[in-house]
C-alpha positions, -999 to +999 in steps of 0.1 A: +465+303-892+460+266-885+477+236-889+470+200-887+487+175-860+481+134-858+486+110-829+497+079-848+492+055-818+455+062-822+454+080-855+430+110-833+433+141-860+433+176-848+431+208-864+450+235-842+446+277-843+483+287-839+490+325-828+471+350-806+440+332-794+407+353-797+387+325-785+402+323-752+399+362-749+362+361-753+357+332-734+385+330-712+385+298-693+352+283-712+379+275-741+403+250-726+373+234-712+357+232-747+391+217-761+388+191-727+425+208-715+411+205-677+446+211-661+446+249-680+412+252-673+418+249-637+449+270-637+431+294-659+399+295-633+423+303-599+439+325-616+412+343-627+397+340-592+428+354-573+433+385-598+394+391-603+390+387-564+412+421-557+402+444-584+364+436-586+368+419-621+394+436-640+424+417-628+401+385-644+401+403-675+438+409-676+442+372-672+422+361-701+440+390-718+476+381-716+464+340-715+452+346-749+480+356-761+502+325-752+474+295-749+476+282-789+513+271-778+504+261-744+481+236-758+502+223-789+527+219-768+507+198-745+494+178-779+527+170-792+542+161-753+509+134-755+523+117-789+511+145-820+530+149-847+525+177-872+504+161-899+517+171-932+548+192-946+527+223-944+517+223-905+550+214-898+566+243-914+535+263-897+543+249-862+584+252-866+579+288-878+558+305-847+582+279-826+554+258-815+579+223-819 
C-alpha cells in the first residue's frame, strides 16, 4: 500500500510504500541509500557489519530481515519529523491506520 505525503515549505511530493518492506530485504542497505536516508544507511551498514562479522554472513541477513520489516515507518516518520504532511484524505487515513503519524 502507498500513500502520498507533501512538504508544503517546498511543495517536494513523495509517494511512500507503507508496511513490510521487500525492497530493503533484497537490497538491504542499498535502499535507504537509494531513498538518500544516509543516517539509516549508515546505521543499517554497522549493523550489518557487526552481526555479519561473527556469523560469516548470516547475522547480515537477519539484519536486513527484521530491518525490513520496520524501515517504511522508520522513514515516514523521519519525512513527517522534516515538515511532510499526508497529502490527501486517503494517505492520511493510510498512514493513521498502520500508525505511521
Amino acid at each position: 500500500m502507498y500513500a502520498n505525503i507533501i512538504n508544503e515549505s517546498n511543495q517536494n511530493y513523495k509517494t511512500v510504500k507503507v508496511g513490510f518492506s521487500w525492497t530493503e530485504m533484497i537490497f538491504g542497505f542499498w535502499t535507504p541509500v537509494f531513498r538518500s536516508d544516509f543516517k539509516w544507511a549508515a546505521i543499517l551498514v554497522l549493523a550489518e557489519i557487526v552481526f555479519g562479522a561473527f556469523t560469516w554472513g548470516g547475522g547480515a541477513f537477519l539484519v536486513t530481515l527484521v530491518f525490513a520489516f520496520f524501515y517504511n515507518r522508520v522513514y515516514v516518520k523521519d519525512m513527517v519529523a522534516q515538515g511532510y504532511k499526508p497529502a490527501d484524505k486517503v494517505s492520511s487515513d493510510v498512514l493513521r491506520s498502520y500508525g505511521y503519524i
